[in-house]
LOLUM-165502 format. One line per 10 residues: their letters; for each residue x, y, z of N, C-alpha, C, O, CB. Coordinates in nm, 2 decimals. Each point is the difference from the previous one (the first is absolute). Glycine has a CB too. Layout:
BEGIN
a) X/Y/Z/X/Y/Z/X/Y/Z/X/Y/Z/X/Y/Z | ...
***
This chain:
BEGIN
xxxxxxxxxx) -3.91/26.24/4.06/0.11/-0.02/0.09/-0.04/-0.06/0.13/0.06/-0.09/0.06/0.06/0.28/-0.18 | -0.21/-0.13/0.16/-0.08/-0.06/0.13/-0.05/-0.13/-0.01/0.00/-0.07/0.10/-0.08/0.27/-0.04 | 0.06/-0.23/-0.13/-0.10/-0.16/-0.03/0.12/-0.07/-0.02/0.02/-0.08/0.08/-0.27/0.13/-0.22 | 0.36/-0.02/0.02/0.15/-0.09/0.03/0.04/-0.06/0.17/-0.01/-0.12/0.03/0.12/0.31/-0.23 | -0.07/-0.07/0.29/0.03/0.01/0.07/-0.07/-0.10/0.11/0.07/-0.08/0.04/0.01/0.28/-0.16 | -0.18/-0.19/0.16/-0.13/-0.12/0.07/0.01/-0.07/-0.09/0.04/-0.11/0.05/-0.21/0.23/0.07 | 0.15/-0.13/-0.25/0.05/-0.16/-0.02/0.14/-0.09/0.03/0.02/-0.11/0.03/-0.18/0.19/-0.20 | 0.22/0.00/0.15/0.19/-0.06/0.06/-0.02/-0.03/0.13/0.05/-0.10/0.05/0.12/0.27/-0.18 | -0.24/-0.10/0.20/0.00/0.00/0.16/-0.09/-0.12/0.03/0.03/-0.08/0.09/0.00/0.34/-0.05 | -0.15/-0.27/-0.12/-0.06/-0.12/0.01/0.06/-0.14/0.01/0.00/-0.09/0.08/-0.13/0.22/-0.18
xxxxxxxxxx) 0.18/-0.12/-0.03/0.11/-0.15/-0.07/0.10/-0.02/0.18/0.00/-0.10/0.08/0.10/0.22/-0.47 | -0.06/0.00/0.38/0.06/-0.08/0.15/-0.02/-0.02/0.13/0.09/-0.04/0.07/0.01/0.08/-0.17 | -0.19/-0.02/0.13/-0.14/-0.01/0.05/-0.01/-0.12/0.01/0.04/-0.07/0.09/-0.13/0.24/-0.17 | 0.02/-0.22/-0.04/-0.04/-0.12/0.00/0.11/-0.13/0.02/-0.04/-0.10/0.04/-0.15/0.23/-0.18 | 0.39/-0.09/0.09/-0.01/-0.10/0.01/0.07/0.02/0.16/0.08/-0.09/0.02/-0.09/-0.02/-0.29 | 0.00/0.18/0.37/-0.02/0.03/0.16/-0.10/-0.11/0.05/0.01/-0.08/0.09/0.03/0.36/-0.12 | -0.12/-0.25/-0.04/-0.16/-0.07/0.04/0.04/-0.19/-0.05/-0.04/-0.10/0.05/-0.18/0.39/-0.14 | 0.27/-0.28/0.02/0.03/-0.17/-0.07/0.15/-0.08/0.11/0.01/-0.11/0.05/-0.10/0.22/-0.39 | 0.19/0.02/0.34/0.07/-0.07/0.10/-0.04/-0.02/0.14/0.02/-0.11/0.05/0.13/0.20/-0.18 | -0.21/-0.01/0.18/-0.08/0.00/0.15/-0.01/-0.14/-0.02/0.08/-0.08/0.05/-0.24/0.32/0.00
xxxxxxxxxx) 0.03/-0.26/-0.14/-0.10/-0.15/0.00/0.03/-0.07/-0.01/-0.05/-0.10/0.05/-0.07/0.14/-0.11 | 0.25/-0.07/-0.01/0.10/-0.10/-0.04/0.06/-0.04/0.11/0.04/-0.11/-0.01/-0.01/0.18/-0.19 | -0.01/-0.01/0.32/0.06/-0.08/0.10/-0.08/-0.06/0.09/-0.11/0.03/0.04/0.28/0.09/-0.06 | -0.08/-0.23/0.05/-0.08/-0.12/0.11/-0.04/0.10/0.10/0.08/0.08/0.05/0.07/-0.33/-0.07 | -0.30/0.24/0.07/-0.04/0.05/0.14/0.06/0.00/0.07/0.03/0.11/0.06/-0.18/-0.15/-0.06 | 0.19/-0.06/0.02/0.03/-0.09/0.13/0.15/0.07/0.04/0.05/0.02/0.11/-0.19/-0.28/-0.20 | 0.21/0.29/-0.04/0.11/0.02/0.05/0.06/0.12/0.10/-0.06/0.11/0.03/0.04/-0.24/-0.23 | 0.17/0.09/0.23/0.03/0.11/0.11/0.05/0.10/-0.11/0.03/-0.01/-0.12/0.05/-0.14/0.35 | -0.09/0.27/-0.13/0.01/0.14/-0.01/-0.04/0.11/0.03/-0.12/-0.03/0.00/0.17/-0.06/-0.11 | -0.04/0.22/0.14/-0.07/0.09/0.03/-0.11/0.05/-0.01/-0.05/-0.07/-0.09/0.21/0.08/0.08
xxxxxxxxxx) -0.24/0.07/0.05/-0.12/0.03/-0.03/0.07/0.14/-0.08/0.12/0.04/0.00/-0.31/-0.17/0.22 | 0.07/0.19/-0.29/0.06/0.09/-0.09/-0.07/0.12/0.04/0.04/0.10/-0.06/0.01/-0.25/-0.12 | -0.16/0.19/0.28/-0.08/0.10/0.02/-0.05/-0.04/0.16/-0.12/0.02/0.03/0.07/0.02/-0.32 | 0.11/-0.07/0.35/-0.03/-0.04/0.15/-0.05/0.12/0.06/-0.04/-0.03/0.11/0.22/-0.15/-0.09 | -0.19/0.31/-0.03/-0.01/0.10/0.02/-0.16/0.04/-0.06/-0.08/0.07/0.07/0.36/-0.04/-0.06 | -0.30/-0.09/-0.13/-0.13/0.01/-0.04/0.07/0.17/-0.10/-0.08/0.03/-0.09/-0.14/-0.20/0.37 | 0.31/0.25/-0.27/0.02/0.10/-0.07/-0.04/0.00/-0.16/-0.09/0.06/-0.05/0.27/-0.03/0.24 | -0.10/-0.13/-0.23/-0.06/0.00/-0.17/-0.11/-0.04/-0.04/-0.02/0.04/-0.11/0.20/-0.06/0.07 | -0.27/-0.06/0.11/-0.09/0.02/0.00/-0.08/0.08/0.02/-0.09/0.00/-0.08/0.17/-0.12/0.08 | -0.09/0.21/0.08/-0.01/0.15/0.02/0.00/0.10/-0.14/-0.09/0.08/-0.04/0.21/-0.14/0.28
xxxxxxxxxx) 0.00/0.04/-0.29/0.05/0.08/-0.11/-0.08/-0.03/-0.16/-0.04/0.06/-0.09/0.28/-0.05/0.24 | -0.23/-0.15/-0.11/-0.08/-0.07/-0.13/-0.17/0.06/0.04/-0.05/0.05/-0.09/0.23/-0.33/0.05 | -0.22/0.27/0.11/-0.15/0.05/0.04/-0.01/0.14/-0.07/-0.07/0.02/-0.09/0.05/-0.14/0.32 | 0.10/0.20/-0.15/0.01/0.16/-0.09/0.01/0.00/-0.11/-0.08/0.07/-0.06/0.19/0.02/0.19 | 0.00/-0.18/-0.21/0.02/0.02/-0.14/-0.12/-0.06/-0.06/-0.05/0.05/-0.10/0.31/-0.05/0.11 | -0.29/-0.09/0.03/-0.17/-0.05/-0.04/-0.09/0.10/-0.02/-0.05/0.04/-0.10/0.06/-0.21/0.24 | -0.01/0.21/-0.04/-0.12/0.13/-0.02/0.02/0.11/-0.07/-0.10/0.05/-0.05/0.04/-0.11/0.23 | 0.19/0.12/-0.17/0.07/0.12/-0.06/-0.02/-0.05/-0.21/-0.03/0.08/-0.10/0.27/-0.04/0.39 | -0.20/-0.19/-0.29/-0.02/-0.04/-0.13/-0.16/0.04/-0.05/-0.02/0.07/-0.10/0.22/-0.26/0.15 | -0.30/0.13/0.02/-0.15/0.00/-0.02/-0.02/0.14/-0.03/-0.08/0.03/-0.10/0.02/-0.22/0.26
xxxxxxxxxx) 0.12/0.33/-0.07/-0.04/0.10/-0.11/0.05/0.02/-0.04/-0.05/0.10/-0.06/-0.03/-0.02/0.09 | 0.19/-0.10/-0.08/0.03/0.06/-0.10/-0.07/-0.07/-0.15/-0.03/0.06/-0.10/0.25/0.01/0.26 | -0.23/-0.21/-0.11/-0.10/-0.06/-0.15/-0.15/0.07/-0.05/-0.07/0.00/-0.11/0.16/-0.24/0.20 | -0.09/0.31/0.05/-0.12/0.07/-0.03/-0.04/0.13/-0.02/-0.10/0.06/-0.02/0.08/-0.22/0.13 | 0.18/0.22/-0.11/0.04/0.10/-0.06/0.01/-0.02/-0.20/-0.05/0.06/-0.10/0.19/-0.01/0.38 | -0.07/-0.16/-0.27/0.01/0.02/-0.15/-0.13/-0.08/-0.06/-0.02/0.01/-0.12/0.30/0.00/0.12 | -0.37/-0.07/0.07/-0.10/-0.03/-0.09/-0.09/0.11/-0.01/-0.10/0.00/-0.08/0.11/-0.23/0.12 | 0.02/0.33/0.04/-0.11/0.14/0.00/0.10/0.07/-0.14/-0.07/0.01/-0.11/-0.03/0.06/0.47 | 0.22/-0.02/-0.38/0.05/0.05/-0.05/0.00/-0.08/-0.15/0.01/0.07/-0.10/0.10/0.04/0.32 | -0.13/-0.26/-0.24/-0.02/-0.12/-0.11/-0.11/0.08/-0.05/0.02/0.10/-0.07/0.06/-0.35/0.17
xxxxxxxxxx) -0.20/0.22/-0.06/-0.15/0.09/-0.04/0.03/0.14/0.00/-0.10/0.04/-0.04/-0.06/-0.18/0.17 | 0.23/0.23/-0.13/0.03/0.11/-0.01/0.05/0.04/-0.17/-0.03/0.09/-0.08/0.08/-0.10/0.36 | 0.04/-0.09/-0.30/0.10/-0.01/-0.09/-0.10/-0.08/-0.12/0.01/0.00/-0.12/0.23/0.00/0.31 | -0.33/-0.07/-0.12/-0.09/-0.07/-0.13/-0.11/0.13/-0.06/-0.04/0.01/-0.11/0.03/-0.30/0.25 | -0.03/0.37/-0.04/-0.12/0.06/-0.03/0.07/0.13/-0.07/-0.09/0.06/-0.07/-0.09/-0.17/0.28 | 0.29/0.17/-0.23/0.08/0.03/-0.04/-0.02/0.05/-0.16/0.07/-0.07/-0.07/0.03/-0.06/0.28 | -0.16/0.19/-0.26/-0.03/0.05/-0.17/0.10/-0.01/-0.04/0.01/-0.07/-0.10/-0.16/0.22/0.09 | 0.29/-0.08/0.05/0.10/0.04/-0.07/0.10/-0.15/0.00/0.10/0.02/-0.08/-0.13/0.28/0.16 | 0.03/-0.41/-0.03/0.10/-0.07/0.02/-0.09/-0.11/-0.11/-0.11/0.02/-0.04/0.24/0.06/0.31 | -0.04/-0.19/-0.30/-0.04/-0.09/-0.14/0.07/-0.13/0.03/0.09/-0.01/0.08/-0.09/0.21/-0.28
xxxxxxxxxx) -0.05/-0.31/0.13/0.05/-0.13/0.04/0.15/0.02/0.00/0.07/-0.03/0.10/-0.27/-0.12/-0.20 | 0.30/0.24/-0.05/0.11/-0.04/0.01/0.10/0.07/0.11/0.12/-0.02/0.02/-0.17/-0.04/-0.26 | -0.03/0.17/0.33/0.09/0.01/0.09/0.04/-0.07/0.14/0.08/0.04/0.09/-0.14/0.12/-0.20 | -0.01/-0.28/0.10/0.04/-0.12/0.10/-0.04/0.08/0.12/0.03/-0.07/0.10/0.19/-0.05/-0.22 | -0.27/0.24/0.16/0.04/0.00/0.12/-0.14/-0.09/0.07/0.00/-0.03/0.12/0.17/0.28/-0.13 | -0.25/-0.29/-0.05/-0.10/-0.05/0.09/0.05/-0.19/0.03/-0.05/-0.07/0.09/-0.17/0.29/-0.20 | 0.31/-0.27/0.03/0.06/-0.09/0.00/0.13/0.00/0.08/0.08/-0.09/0.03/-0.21/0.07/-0.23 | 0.13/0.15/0.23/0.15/-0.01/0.07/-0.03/-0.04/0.17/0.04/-0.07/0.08/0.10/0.27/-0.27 | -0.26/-0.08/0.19/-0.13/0.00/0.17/-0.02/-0.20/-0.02/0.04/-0.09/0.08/-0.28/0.43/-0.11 | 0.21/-0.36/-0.06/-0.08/-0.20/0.01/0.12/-0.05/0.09/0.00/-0.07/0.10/-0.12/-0.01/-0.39
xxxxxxxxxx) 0.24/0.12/0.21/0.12/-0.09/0.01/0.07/0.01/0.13/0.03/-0.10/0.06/0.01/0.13/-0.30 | -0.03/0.14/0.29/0.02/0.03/0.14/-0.08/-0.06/0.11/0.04/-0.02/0.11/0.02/0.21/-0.20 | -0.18/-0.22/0.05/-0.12/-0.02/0.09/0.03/-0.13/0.01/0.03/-0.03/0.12/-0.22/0.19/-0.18 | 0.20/-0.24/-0.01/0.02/-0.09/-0.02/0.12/-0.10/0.07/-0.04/-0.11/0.03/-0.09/0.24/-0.20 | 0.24/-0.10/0.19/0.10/0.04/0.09/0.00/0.00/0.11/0.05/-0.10/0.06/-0.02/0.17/-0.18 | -0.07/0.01/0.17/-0.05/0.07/0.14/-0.09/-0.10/0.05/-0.01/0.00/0.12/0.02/0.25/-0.17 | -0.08/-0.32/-0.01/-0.08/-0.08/0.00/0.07/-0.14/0.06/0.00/-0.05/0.12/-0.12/0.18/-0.31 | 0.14/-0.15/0.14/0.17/-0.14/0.00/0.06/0.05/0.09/0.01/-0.09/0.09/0.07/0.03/-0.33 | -0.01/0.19/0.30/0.06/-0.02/0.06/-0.04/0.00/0.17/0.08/-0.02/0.09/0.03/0.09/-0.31 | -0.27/-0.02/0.24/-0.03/-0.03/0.11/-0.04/-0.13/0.06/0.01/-0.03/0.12/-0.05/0.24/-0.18
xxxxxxxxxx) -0.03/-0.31/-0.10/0.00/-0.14/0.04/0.13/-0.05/0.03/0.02/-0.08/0.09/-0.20/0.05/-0.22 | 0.24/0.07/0.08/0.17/-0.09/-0.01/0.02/0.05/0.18/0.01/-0.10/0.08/0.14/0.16/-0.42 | -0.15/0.07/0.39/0.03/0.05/0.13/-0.08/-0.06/0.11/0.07/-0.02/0.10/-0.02/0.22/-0.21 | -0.17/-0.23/0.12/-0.10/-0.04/0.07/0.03/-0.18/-0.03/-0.03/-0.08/0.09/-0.15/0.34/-0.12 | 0.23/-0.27/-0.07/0.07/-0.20/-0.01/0.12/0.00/0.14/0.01/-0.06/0.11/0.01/0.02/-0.48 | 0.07/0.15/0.26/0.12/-0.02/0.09/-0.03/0.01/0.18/0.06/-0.08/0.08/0.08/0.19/-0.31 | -0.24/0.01/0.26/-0.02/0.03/0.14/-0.01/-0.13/0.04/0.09/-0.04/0.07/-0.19/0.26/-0.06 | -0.01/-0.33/-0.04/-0.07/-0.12/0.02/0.11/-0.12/0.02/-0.03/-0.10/0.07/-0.17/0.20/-0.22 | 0.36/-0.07/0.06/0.06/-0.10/-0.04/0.12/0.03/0.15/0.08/-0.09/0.05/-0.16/0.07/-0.38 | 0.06/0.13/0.36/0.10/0.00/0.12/-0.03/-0.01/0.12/0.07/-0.04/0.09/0.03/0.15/-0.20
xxxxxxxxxx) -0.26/-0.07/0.10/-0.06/-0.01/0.12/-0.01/-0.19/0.03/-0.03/-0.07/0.10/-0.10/0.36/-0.14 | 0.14/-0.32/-0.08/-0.02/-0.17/0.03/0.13/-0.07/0.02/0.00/-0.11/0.05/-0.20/0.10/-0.21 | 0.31/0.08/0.12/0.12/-0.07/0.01/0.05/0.06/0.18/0.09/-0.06/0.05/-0.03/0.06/-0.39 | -0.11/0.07/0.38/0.03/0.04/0.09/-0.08/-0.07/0.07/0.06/-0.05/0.10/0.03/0.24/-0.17 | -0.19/-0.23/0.06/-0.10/-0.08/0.11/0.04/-0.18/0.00/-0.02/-0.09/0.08/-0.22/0.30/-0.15 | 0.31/-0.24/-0.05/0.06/-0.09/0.04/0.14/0.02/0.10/0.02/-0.06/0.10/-0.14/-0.02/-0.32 | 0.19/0.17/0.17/0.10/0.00/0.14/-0.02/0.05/0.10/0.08/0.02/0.08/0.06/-0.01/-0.18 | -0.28/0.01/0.13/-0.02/0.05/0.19/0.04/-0.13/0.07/-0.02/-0.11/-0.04/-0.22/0.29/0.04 | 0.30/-0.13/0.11/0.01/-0.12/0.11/-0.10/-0.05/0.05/0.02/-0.07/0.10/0.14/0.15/-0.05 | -0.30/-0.07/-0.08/-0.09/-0.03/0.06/-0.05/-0.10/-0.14/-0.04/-0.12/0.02/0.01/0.34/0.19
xxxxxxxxxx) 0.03/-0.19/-0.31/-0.04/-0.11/-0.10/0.01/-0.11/-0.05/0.10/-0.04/-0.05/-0.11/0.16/0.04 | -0.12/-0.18/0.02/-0.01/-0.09/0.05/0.01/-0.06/0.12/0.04/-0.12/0.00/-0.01/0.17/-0.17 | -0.06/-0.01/0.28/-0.01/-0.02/0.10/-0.12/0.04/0.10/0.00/-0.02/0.12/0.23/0.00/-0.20 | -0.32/0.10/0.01/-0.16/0.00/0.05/-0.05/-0.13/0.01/0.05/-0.11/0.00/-0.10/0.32/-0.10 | -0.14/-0.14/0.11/-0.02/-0.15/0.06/-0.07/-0.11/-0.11/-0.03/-0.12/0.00/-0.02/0.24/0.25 | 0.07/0.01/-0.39/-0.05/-0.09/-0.10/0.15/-0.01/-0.12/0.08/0.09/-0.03/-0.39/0.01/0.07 | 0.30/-0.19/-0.08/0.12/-0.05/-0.10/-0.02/0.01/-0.14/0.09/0.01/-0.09/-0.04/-0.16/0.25 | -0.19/0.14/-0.17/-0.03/0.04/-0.14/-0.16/0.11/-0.03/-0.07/0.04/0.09/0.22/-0.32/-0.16 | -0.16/0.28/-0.05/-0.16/0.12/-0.01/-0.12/-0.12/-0.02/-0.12/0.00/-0.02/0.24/0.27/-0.15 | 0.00/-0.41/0.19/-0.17/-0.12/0.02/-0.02/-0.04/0.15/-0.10/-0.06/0.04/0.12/-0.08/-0.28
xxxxxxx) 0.11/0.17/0.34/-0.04/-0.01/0.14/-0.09/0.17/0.05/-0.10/-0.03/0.07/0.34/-0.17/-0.03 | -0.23/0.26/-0.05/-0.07/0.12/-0.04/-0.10/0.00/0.00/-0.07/0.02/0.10/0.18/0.01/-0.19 | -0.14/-0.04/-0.03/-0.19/-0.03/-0.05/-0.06/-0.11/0.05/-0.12/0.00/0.00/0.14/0.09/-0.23 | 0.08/-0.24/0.29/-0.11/-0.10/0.09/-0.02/0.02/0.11/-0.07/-0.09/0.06/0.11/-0.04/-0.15 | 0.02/0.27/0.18/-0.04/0.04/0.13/-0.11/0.11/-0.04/-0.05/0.07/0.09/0.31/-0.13/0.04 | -0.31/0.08/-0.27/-0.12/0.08/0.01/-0.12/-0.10/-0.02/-0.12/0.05/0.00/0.24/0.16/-0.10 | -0.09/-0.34/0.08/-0.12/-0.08/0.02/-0.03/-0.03/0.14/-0.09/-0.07/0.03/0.13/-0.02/-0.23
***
């Protein structure tokens, strides 16, 4: 039921992460995290995610080493599938953090308007 669940949450997730990208940089509109808050929150849930993956791969080996449990009771397939999940959904979280923090750096009022215009004026003031 858990591994359902992070996967549904993923699916929309990702297509969060596909609309973000899909819009012109360039274009007008708000910043979405000017506060830097959800990003904040996405950090926590980052990390809050990491143990818990490392909760169930301790409890995964628990459940393998396990005498009494047998291929047909899935549960060590059910730990793959959860893990698995959780997995996805921190890449997918750590995408999206990346995808707002970039959509938002295109609408600062200041962007584009430093003293470099691109990451090749940039790197020719390190020659």
């Amino acid at each position: 039921m858990l591994a359902e669940r992070f996967e549904q949450t993923n699916a929309r997730m990702l297509d969060a992460i596909e609309q973000l990208c899909g819009k012109s940089g360039r274009s007008q509109g708000e910043m979405l995290d000017e506060s830097g808050e959800i990003q904040t929150s996405f950090e926590q849930t980052l990390d809050a995610i990491s143990m818990i993956i490392d909760q169930q791969r301790a409890a995964r080996e628990s459940a393998v080493r396990d005498r009494e449990l047998n291929h047909e009771d899935g549960v060590v397939e059910s730990f793959d599938r959860f893990i698995s999940a959780l997995i996805e959904a921190h890449d997918l979280i750590n995408e999206l953090k990346w995808a707002i923090m970039e959509h938002d750096a295109d609408r600062s009022p200041s962007s584009g308007k430093g003293p470099f215009r691109s990451a090749k004026e940039l790197l020719a003031s390190f020659q």
